[in-house]
C-alpha positions in Angstrom: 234.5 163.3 0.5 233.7 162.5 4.0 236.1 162.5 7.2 236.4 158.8 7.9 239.7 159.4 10.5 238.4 158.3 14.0 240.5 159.4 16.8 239.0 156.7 19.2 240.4 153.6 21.1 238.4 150.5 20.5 237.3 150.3 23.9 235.5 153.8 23.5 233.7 152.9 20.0 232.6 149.9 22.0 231.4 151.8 25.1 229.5 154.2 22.6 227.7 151.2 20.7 227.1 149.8 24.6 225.5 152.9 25.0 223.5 153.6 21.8 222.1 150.0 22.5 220.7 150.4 25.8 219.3 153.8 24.7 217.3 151.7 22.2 216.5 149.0 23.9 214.6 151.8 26.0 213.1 153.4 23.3 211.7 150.0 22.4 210.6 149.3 25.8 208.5 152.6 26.0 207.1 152.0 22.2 206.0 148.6 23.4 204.4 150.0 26.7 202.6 152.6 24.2 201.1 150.0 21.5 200.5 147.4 24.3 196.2 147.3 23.6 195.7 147.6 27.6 197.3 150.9 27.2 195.9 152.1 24.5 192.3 150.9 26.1 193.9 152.8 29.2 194.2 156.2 27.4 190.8 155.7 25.8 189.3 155.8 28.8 190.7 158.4 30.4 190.1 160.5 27.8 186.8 159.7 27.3 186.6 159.6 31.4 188.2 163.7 31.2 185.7 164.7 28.8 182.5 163.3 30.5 184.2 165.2 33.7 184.2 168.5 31.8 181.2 168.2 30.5 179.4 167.1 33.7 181.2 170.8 35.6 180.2 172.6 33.0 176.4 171.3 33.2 176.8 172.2 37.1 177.9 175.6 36.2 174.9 176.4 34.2 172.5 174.8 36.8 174.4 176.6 39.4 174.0 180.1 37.6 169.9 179.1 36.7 169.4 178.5 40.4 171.1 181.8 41.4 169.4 183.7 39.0 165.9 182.5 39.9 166.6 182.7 43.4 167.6 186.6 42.9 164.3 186.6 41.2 162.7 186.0 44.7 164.8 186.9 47.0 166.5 190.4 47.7 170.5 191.1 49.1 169.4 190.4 52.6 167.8 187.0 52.6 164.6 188.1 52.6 161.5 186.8 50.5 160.6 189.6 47.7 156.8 189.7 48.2 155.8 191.4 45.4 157.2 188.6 43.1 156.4 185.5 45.6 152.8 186.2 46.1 151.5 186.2 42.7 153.9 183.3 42.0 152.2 181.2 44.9 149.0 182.1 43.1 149.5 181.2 39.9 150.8 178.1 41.1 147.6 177.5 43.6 145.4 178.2 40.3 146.5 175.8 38.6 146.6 172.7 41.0 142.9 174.2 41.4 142.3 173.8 37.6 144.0 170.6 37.4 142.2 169.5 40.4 138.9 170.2 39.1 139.8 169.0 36.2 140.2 165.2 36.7 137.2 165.3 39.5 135.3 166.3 36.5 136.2 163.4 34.4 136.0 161.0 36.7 132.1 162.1 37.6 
């Protein structure tokens, strides 16, 4: 059988239901805040607005590491062009304009 002897004046049960009210009443404020659609839409886009912002750093990242590791391709620790690899880069590259070059004056004549 439960206790039902309350040792409390009247004024401090009302004080406690004065204060178990206002505690919901802002529990009801923040669920209303939370369902309102604008907030909801809110959220949505920041997530969405978080994710595309990850995924865009992580894309730079992978660029950024590419570029590094093409340019240590072609360039040693001091700065300096790496010869041996430029030059018969350049000339692959100057063949082919050539050939492409040739190419469309060919079709054209």
């Amino acid at each position: 059988m439960a206790d039902t002897s309350d040792t409390r004046t009247p004024a401090q049960i009302e004080a406690d239901i004065r204060r178990r009210r206002e505690t919901l009443a802002e529990t009801l404020d923040e669920i209303g805040v939370r369902v309102h659609p604008k907030t909801i839409v809110g959220d949505a886009k920041a997530k969405v607005a978080a994710n595309v912002d990850h995924t865009l750093g992580r894309a730079y990242v992978q660029v950024n590491r590419v570029v590094s590791d093409v340019r240590a391709q072609f360039v040693d620790e001091e700065g300096a062009p790496r010869l041996e690899r430029v030059v018969p880069v350049a000339l692959v590259v100057v063949g082919v304009v050539g050939l492409l070059a040739f190419s469309t004056r060919r079709r054209k004549g």
